[in-house]
N, C-alpha and C positions, 0 to 999 in steps of 0.2 A: 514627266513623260509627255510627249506629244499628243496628238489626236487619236486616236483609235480610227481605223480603216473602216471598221461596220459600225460604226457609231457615226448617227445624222439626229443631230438635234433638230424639232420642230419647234418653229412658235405658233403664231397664229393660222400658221396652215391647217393645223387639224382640225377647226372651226370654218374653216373660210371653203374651203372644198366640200367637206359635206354638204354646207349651207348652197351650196350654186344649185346643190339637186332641189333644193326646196323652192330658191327666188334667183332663178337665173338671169334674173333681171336686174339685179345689185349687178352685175357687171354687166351688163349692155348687150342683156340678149334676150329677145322678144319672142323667147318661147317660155309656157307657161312650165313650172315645175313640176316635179312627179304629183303632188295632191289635184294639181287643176287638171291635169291630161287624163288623170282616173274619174273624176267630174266630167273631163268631156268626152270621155268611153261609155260612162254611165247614159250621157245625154243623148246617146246614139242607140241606143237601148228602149224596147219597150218600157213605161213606167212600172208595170209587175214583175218585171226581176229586178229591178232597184235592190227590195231587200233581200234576195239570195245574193245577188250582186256585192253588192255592200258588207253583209255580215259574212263573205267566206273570201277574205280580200288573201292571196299568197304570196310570197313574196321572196323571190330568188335572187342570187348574186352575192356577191361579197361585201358592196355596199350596204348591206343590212347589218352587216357585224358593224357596223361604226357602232359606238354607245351612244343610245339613244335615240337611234334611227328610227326603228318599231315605233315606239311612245310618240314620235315627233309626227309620224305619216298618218299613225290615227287620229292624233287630235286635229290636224291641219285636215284631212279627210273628213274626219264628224264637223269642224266647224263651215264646209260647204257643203253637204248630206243632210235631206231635209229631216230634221230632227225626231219626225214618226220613226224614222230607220235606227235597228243598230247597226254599227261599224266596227268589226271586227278586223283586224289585221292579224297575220301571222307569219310568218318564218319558215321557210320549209328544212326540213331537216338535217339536210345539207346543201346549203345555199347557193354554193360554190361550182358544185358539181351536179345540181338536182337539174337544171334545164338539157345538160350533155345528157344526162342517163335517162332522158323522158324523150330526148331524140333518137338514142340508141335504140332504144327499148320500142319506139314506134316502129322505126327504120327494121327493126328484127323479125317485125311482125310481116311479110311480102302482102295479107290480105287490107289491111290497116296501110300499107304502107301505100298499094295503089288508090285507094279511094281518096289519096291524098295530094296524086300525083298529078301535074298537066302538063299537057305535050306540049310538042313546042306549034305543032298546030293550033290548038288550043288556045295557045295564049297569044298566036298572031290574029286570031278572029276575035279574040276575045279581051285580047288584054290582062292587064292585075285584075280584072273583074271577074274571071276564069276563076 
């Protein structure tokens, strides 16, 4: 028999794609991967949430289902986290759809939802700084 219609074999893509989120710089791109960019959200940060920071890391999207995504972001995390820190990472429960239903869920609330909100005045005096 021929090829099957829903059948797509992978070879090295299923390593090669994950891997850009980590060193996006194997292929010739000068931003840092997900481990350094939470390093440099940290750095942006009072030193005393470091560790609330650090040990309640969450972690949404689909890209977490890859195997061994979790296991890879903490260690790659703990080895730039100054080593007094723990480094917890987790998963949120449904990865997929948890950031849609935390926007819903704000957006439902009108009280929650203004103190969120800026006009368009706002942010012609103010800018992304608003």
């Amino acid at each position: 028999p021929g090829p099957r219609e829903d059948f797509f074999p992978l070879g090295n893509e299923r390593f090669v794609v994950p891997e850009i989120l980590f060193s996006p710089r194997d292929v010739g791109m000068k931003e840092d991967g997900i481990p350094g960019v939470v390093i440099q959200s940290l750095n942006l940060l009072p030193q005393g949430l470091w560790p609330a920071m650090l040990g309640n890391i969450v972690v949404v999207g689909g890209n977490s289902l890859f195997p061994g995504f979790m296991e890879r972001l903490q260690a790659d995390i703990r080895q730039h986290a100054p080593s007094e820190y723990v480094v917890r990472v987790a998963r949120s429960p449904d990865p997929i759809k948890s950031t849609w239903l935390g926007g819903a869920r704000m957006a439902s609330n009108r009280d929650t939802l203004k103190s969120f909100v800026v006009t368009k005045a706002e942010y012609e005096e103010h800018g992304s700084n608003s």
